[in-house]
N, C-alpha and C positions, 0 to 999 in steps of 0.2 A: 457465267460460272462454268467451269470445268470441273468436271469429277471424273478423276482417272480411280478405274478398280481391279485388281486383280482376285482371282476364288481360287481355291486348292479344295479339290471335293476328298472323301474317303474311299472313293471307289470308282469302277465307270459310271456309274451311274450320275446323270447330272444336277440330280438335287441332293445329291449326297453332301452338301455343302457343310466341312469343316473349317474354314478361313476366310474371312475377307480381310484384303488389304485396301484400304482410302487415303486416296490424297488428293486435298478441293486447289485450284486453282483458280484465285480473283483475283483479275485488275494484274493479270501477271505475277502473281505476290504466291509462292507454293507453300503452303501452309505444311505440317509437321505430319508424316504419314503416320495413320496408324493400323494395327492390324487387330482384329475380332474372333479368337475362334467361336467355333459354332458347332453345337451338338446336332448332330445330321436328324433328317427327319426318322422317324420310327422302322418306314417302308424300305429304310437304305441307312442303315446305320451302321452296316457291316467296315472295317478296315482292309481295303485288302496289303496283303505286305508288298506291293507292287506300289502302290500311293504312297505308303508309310517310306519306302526307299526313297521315295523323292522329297517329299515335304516334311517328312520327322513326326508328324500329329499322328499320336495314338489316343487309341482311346481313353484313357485314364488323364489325359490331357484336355477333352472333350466333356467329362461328366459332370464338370457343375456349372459349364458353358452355357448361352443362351440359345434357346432353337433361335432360327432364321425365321419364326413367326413373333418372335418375340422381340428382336434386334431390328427387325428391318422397319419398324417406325422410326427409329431414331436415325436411323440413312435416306427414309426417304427423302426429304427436305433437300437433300444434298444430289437427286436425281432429276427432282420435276423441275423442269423450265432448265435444267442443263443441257451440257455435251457430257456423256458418258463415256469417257477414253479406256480400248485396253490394249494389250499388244495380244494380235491373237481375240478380237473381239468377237468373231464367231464363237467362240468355246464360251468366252466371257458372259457375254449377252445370253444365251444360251443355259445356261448355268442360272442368270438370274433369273430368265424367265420359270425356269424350271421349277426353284425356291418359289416364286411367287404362286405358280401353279398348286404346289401341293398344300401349301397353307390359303389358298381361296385370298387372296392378296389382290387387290389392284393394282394391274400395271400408270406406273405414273408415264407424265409426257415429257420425254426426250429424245433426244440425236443423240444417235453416238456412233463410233470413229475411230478407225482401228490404225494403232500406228507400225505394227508388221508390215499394212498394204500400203501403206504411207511410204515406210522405208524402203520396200520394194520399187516405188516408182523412181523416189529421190536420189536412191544411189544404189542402180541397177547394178553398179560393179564389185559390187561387195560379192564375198563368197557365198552368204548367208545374213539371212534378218531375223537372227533367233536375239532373243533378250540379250543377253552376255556377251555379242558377238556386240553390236551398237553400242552396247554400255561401254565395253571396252574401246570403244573409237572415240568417245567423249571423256574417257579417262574414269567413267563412273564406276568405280567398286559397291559389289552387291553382295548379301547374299540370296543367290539363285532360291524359288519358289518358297522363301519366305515372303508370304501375299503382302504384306506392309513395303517391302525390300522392291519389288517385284514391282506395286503399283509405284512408287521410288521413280524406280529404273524408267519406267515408262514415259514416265513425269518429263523426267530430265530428257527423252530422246525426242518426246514433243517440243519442247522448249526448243531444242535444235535445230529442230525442222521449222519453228515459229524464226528464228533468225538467219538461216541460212536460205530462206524465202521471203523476210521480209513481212512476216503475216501476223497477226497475233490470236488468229481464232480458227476453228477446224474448219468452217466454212470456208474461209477463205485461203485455208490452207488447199483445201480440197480441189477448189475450181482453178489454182494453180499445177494441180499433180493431173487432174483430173478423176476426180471421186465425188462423189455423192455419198454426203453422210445415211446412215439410216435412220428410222424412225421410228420410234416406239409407242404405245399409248391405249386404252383399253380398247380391246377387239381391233388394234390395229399392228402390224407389224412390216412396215419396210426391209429390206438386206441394204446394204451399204453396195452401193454401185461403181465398178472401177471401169473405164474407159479401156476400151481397147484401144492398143498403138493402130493408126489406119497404116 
């Protein structure tokens, strides 16, 4: 199973988590993305108008929303024994570790798999590997840092890179680009490992 996720937080701070976007991927089959917002934890609740310009979630959109202690049982199922995909999964991964951290969560066991560095390998001659710049080469209309929209987008630039290699799993997408997924799991945390060109 694949679980592609995208987060939109309220502020820098990284558990400020207002958004998730989820879209599970079995057996090649992309199920219907959906997105969650989420009332940030106490410690980081603040919006700043710098987030608000980009993702549109204010607070009054936020208050009868579920903390990320309360939501995140019902995703986890959809993490353990996955591939955790995001574009940009430094921030991603990062983000959720964060969420998990302040509500005393256990991290569950996954890989996961960024397909920015993915992009970067597979078609070093693009201008740019930002979300919008891919989607548009695959013809996919989005809309930008809507987390639902967002893990969408992601979905389908995987998918891409699953056909235009020949691959159908990150794994094996990886040992073609040259990447090593990372690895997550309680008291453990791998980074995702990209090959230098020799």
């Amino acid at each position: 199973m694949i679980t592609v996720i995208d987060f939109e937080t309220a502020n820098a701070d990284r558990g400020s988590i207002c958004s998730v976007g989820v879209v599970v991927i079995r057996n090649g089959v992309m199920f219907r993305p959906r997105e969650v917002l989420i009332k940030p934890h106490c410690s980081c609740r603040y919006f700043s108008p710098f987030n608000i310009q980009i993702h549109g979630i204010t607070p009054d959109r936020v208050c009868d929303a579920p903390e990320w202690g309360d939501f995140f049982p019902k995703l986890a199922p959809y993490l353990e024994g996955a591939t955790v995909v995001a574009h940009n999964a430094a921030f991603d991964i990062s983000v959720l570790r964060k969420g998990l951290e302040l509500y005393n969560l256990p991290t569950p066991h996954f890989d996961f798999f960024c397909t920015c560095k993915a992009a970067k390998k597979l078609w070093p001659e693009m201008e740019n590997h930002k979300l919008n710049t891919l989607a548009a080469r695959f013809g996919h209309q989005f809309r930008h840092h809507n987390a639902a929209e967002d893990a969408e987008a992601a979905a389908v630039i995987l998918n891409a890179m699953f056909k235009e290699t020949g691959t159908s799993d990150c794994r094996t997408l990886g040992q073609h680009l040259g990447i090593t997924p990372g690895t997550a799991a309680p008291g453990v945390f791998v980074p995702i490992k990209v090959q230098k060109k020799k």
